[in-house]
C-alpha positions, -999 to 999 in steps of 0.1 A, spaced: 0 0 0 25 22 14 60 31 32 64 58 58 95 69 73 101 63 114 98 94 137 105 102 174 74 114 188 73 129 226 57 154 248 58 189 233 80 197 267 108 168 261 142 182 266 151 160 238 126 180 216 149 215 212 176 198 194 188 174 171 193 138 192 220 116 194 220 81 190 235 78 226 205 97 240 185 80 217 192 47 231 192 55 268 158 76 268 127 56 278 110 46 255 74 30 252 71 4 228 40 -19 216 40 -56 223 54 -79 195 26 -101 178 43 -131 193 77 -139 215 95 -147 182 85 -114 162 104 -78 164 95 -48 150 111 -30 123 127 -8 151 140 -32 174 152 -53 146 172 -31 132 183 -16 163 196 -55 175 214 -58 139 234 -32 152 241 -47 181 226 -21 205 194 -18 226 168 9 233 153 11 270 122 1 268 104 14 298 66 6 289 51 -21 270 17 -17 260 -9 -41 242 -22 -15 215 -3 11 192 -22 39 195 -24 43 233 12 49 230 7 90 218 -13 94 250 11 82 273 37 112 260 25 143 276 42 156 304 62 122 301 100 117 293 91 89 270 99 83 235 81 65 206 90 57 176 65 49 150 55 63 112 54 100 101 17 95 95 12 81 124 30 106 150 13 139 122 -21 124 131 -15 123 171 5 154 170 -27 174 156 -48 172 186 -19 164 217 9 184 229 32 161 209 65 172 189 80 147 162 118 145 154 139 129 128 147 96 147 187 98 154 195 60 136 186 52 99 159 30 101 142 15 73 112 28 63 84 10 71 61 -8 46 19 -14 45 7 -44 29 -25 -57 22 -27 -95 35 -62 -114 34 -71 -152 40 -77 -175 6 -110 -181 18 -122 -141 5 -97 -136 -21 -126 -139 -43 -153 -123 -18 -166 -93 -36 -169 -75 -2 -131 -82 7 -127 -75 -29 -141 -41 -32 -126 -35 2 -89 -34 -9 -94 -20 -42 -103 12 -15 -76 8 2 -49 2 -30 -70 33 -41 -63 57 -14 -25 43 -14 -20 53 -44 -34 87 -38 -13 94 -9 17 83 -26 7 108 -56 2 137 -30 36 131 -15 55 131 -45 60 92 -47 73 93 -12 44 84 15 
């Protein structure tokens, strides 16, 4: 559907939020992080952080993603998710978003759906939305999303 770079996103009255971070500061700042899907499964983030052979601190693990943006006001935490993501939060919460201090990969939006309603016209219809407003998105950004 889609790729969207990785952003820090914290409280509008981080210290880290004045200035460009480090990765040292990066690593050592809290951070709150969503729970994998299973015990074998890393994100994007912490895989690429562990073929570097470093660490963040996680400090809070939570079950769902988008609790995470509430948890950052008045907070020294850290996440790191997508620019779309952290632009959406960051419109209604006192939240600032910086360029994340480690190249990570961008991350990519697929579509995935069960054989059983590959051929459903409902599940059908669905995606063809979906690849639709993908598409659009990436147009508006200039082929970037």
């Amino acid at each position: 559907l889609l790729d969207d770079e990785l952003v820090c996103v914290m409280a509008e009255t981080h210290p880290l939020a004045r200035k460009p971070m480090t990765t040292e500061q990066y690593l050592q700042a809290p951070h709150v992080v969503p729970m994998p899907y299973s015990p074998s499964h890393r994100g994007v983030v912490d895989t690429h952080l562990a073929s570097m052979r470093v660490a963040r601190n996680v400090r809070v693990v939570l079950p769902f993603f988008s609790i995470a943006p509430h948890l950052l006001p008045g907070t020294d935490l850290l996440f790191t998710t997508t620019r779309h993501f952290a632009e959406h939060y960051a419109k209604f919460l006192p939240l600032t978003i910086v360029a994340a201090p480690i190249a990570f990969p961008r991350m990519r939006f697929y579509q995935l759906w069960h054989d059983r309603t590959h051929h459903s016209a409902g599940h059908r219809w669905f995606r063809g939305l979906l690849t639709a407003t993908g598409e659009k998105l990436w147009k508006r950004k200039g082929g970037r999303a």
